[in-house]
C-alpha positions as CSV (number, residue, x, y, z in Angstrom):
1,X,-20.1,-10.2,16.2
2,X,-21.9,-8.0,13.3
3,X,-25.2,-10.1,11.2
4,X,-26.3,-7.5,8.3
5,X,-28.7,-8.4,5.9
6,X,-27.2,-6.7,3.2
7,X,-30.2,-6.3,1.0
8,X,-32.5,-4.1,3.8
9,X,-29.7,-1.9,4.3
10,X,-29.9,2.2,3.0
11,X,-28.0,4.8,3.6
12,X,-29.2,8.7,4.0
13,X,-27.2,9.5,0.6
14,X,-25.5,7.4,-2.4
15,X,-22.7,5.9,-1.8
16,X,-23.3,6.1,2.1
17,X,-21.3,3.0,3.7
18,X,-21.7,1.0,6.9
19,X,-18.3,0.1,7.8
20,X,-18.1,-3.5,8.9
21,X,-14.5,-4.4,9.6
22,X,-11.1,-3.2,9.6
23,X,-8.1,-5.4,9.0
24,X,-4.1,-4.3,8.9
25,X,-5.0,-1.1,7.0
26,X,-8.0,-3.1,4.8
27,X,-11.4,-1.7,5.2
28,X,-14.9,-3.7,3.9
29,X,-17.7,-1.1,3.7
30,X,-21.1,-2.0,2.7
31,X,-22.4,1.0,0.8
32,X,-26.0,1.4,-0.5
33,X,-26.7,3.5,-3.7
34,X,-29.2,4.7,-6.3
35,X,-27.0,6.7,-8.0
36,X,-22.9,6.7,-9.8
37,X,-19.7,7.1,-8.2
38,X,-17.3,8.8,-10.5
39,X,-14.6,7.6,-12.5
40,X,-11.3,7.7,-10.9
41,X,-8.5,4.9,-9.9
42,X,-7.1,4.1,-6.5
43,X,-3.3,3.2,-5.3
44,X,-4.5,-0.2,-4.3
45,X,-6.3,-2.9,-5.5
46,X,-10.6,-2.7,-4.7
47,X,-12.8,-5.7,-4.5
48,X,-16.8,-5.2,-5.6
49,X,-19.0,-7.6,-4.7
50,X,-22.7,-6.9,-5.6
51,X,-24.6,-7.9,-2.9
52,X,-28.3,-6.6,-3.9
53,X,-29.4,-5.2,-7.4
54,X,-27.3,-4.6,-10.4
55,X,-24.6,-2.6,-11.3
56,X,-23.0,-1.6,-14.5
57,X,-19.1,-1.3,-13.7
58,X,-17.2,0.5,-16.5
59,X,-13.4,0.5,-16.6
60,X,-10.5,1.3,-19.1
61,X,-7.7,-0.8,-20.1
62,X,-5.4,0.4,-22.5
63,X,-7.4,3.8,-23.6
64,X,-10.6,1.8,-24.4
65,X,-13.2,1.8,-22.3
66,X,-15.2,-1.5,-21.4
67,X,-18.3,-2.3,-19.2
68,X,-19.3,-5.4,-17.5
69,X,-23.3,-5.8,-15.9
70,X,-23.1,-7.6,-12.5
71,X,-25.7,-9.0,-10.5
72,X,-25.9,-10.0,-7.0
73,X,-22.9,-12.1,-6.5
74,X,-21.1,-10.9,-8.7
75,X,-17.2,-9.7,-8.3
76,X,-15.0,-7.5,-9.7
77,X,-11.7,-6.4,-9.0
78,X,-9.6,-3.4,-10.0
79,X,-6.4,-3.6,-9.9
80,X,-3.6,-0.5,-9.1
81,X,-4.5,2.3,-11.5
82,X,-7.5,1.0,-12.9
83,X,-9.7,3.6,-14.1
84,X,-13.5,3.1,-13.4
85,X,-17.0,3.8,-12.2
86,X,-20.1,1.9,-10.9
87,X,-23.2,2.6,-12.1
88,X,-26.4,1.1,-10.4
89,X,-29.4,0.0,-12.1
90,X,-32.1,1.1,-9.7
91,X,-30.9,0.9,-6.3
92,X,-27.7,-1.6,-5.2
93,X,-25.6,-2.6,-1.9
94,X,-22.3,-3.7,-2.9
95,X,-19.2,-4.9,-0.3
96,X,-16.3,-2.9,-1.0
97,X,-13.0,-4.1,0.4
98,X,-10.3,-1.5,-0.5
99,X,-7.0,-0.1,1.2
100,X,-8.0,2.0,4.4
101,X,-8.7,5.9,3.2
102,X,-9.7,4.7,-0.3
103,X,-12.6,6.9,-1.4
């Protein structure tokens, strides 16, 4: 049995994750940041769900490049070969839940 309250949770470095479960090659990470990931795409679908803060997720579709601002409780999903990038406003904790070895 795990109880986080996701909005007190940091992390030494951006990005840094606390994993809280894995199921059949699914991991959910809660991951703290103050800072941008980079853009790249994954071989399986990723599910964002901001948790604390805000977070400006950019993503291309058909060469064009679009952005969408979430808040907490917000979700967005990327599907196989979506290009993107998450870019907090301030500091943010967002649940990822993404195929196991996903980076």
């Amino acid at each position: 049995m795990k109880y986080i309250e996701s909005r007190t949770f940091t992390a030494p470095r951006a990005w840094g994750a606390l994993e809280l479960a894995s199921m059949n090659g699914i991991t959910a990470r809660l991951h703290w940041t103050d800072q941008p990931y980079e853009w790249h795409m994954n071989d399986g679908e990723e599910v964002f769900a901001v948790m604390d803060g805000q977070v400006r997720m950019d993503y291309r579709e058909n060469g064009e490049t679009h952005s969408v601002l979430m808040n907490a409780g917000d979700i967005f999903v990327a599907s196989v070969g979506t290009e993107h990038v998450a870019h907090p406003i301030g500091e943010a904790r967002v649940l990822v839940v993404e195929k196991a070895g996903s980076i």
